[in-house]
GUKEGU-895359 format. One record per residue (C-alpha): x, y, z; chain. Coordinates in nm, 4 decimals. Example, Ala and Ser with C-alpha at 12.3 -4.5 7.8 and 13.67 -1.06 7.14 Angstrom:
residues 2
east; north; up; ch
1.2300; -0.4500; 0.7800; A
1.3670; -0.1060; 0.7140; A
***
This chain:
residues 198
east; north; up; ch
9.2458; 4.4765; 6.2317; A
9.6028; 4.6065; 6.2930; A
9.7940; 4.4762; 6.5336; A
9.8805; 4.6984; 6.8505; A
10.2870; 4.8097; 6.8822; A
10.3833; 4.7557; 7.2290; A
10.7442; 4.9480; 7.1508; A
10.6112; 5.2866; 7.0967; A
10.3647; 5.2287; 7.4059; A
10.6631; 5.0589; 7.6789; A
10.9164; 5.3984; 7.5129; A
10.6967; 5.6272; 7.6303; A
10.5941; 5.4757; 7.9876; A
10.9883; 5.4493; 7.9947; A
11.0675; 5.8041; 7.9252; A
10.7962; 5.9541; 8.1457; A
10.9196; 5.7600; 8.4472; A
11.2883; 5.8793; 8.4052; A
11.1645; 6.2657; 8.3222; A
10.9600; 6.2332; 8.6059; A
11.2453; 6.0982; 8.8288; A
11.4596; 6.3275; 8.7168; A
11.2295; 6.6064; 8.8201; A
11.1377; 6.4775; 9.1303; A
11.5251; 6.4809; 9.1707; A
11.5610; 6.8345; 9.0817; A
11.2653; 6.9588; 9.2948; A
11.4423; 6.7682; 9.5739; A
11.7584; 6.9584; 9.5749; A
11.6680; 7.2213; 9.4916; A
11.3963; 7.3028; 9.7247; A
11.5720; 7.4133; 10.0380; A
11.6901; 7.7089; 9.7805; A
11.3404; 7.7733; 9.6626; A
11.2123; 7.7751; 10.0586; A
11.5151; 8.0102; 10.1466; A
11.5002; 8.2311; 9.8206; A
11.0817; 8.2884; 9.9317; A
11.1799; 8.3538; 10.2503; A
11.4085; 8.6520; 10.1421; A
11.1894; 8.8127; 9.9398; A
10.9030; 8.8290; 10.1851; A
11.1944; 8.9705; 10.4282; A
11.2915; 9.1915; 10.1550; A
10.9589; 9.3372; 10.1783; A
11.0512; 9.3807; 10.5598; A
11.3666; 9.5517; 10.5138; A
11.1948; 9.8004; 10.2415; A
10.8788; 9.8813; 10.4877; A
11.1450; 10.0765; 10.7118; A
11.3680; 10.1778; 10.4292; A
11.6529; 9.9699; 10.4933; A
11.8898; 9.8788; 10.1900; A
11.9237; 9.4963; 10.0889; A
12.0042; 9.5636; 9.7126; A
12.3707; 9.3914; 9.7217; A
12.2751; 9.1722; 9.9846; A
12.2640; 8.7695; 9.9886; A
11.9391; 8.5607; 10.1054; A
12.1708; 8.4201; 10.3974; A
12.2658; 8.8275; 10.4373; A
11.9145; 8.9213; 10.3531; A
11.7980; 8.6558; 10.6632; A
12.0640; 8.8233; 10.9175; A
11.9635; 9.1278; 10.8548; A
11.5946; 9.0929; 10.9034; A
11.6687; 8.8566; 11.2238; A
11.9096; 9.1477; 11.3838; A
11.5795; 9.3913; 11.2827; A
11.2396; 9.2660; 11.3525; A
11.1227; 9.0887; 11.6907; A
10.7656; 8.9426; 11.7140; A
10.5752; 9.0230; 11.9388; A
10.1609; 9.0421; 12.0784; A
9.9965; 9.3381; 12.1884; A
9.6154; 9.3993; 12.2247; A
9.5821; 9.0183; 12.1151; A
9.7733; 9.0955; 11.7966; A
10.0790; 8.9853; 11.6035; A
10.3114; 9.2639; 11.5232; A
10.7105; 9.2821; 11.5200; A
10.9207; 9.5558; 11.7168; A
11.1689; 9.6929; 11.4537; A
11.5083; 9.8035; 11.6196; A
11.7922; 9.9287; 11.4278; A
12.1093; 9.9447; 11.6269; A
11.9596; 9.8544; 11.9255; A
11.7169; 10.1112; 11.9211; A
11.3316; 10.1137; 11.8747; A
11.2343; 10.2832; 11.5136; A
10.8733; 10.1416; 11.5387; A
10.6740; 9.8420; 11.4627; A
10.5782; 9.6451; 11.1690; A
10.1949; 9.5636; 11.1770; A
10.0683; 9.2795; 10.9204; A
9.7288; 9.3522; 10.7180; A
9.5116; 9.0592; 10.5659; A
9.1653; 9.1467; 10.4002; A
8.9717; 9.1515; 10.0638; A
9.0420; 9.3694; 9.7905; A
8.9202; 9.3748; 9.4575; A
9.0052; 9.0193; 9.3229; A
9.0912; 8.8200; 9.6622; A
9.3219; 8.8207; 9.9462; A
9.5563; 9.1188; 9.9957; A
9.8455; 9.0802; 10.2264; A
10.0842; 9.3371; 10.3762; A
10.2462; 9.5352; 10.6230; A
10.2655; 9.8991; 10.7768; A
10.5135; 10.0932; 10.9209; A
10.4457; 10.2392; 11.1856; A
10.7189; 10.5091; 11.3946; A
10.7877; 10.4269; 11.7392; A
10.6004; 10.7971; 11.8441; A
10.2619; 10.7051; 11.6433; A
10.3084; 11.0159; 11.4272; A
10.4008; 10.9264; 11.1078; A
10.4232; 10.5568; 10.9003; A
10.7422; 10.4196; 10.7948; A
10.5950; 10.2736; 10.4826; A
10.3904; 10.0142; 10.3553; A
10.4646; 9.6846; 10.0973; A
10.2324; 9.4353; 9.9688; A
10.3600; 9.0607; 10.0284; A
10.0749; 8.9081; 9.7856; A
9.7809; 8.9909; 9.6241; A
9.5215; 8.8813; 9.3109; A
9.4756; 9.2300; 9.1622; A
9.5175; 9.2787; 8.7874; A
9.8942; 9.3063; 8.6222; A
9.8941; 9.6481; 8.4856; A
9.5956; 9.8330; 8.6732; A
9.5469; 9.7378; 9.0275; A
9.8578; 9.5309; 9.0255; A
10.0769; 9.8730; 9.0227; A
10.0417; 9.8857; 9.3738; A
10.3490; 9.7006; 9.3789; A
10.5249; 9.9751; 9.2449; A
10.7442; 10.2290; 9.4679; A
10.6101; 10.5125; 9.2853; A
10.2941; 10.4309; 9.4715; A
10.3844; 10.2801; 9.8075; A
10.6779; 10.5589; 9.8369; A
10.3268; 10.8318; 9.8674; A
10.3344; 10.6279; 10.2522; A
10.6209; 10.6853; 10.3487; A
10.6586; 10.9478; 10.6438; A
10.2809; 11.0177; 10.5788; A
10.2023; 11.1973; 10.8727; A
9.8738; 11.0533; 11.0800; A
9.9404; 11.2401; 11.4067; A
9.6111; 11.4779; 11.3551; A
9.3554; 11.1948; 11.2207; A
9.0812; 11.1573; 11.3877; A
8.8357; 10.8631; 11.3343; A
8.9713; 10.6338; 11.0690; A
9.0689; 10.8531; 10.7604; A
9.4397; 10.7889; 10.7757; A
9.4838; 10.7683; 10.4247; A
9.2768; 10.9511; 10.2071; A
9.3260; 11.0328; 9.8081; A
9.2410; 11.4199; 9.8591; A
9.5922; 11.4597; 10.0572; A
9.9092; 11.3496; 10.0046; A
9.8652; 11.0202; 9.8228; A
9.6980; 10.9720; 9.4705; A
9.4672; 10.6942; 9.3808; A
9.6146; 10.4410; 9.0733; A
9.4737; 10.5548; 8.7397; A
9.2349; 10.3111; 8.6467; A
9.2422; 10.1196; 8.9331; A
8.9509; 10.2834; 9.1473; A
8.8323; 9.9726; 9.2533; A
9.1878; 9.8321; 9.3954; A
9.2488; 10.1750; 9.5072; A
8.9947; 10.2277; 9.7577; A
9.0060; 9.9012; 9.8582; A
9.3888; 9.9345; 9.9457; A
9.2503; 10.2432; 10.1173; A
9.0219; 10.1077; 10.3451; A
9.2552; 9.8348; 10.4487; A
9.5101; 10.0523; 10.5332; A
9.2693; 10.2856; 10.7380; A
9.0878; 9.9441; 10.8868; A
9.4599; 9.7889; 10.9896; A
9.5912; 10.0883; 11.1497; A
9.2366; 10.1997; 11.3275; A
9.2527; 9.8474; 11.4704; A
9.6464; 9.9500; 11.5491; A
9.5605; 10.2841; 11.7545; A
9.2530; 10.1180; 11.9156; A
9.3994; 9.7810; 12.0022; A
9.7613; 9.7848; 12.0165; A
9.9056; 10.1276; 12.0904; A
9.8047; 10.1201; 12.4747; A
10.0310; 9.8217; 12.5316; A
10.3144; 9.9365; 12.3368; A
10.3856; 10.2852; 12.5343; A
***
């Protein structure tokens, strides 16, 4: 019977412990950064709901901006955030949560400050497939919501894919599924919230 090395063995309990120090380190460090850098780019999504630019901006910059732009507030029982740009009421932000095709979608609408017309719509996270339903992160579709008119709807058909807005190739399932969120979020908008807001 061979004889067991303890060398190789103590080596390798040696250099997992400093690795893993090392890495605990890092993660240490750096993960005010990582909380901060998060942070921006769901406030990025913010800043792009109402069409506000934040290409050449910092996170700090990115943070300022959003804090000088959106105020939380509840109306009807719901969360929602005033947006004011120069002191002056553009609309309000109004957050979404539901199912869609592969889990949990969440996201925002835009909503204008006379309830005729949405200021856009982003998508913060979601589980749908890279490539199909995952192009809803793309502006070429979320830029079919912005300054969609809903001032004639009646019911809950906001947004429909016979109108102004076109479905994602290939995506039927994650397409009427963003669909009936959108019309579910902002029916619960107009029959919850509005009152309180005018």
């Amino acid at each position: 019977m061979k004889k067991m090395r303890l060398k190789p063995i103590l080596f390798m309990i040696a250099i997992t412990v400093i690795f893993t120090g090392v890495l605990a380190t890092i993660n240490e460090i750096t993960a005010e950064q990582v909380e901060l850098n998060e942070q921006a780019a769901e406030q990025r999504s913010f800043l792009n709901v109402v069409d506000l630019d934040y290409e050449n901006l910092t996170a700090e910059e990115v943070n300022q901006l959003y804090e000088e732009t959106f105020t939380e507030i509840t109306a009807g029982g719901h969360d929602l955030f005033e947006v004011h740009i120069n002191g002056d009421l553009l609309g309000y932000v109004y957050p979404m949560v539901d199912s869609a095709v592969w889990g949990e979608l969440r996201g925002i609408i835009g909503i204008h400050r006379d309830f005729e017309y949405l200021l856009g719509v982003e998508f913060l996270s979601h589980n749908e497939t890279p490539g199909l339903g995952g192009r809803i992160e793309e502006d070429e579709f979320k830029d079919q919501f912005r300054e969609l008119d809903i001032s004639d709807v009646e019911g809950d058909n906001f947004v429909d894919y016979e109108g102004e807005i076109d479905a994602i190739s290939g995506a039927t399932g994650t397409s009427n599924a963003v669909r009936n969120i959108i019309n579910n979020h902002l029916y619960e908008f107009f029959n919850e919230v509005k009152e309180e807001l005018q």
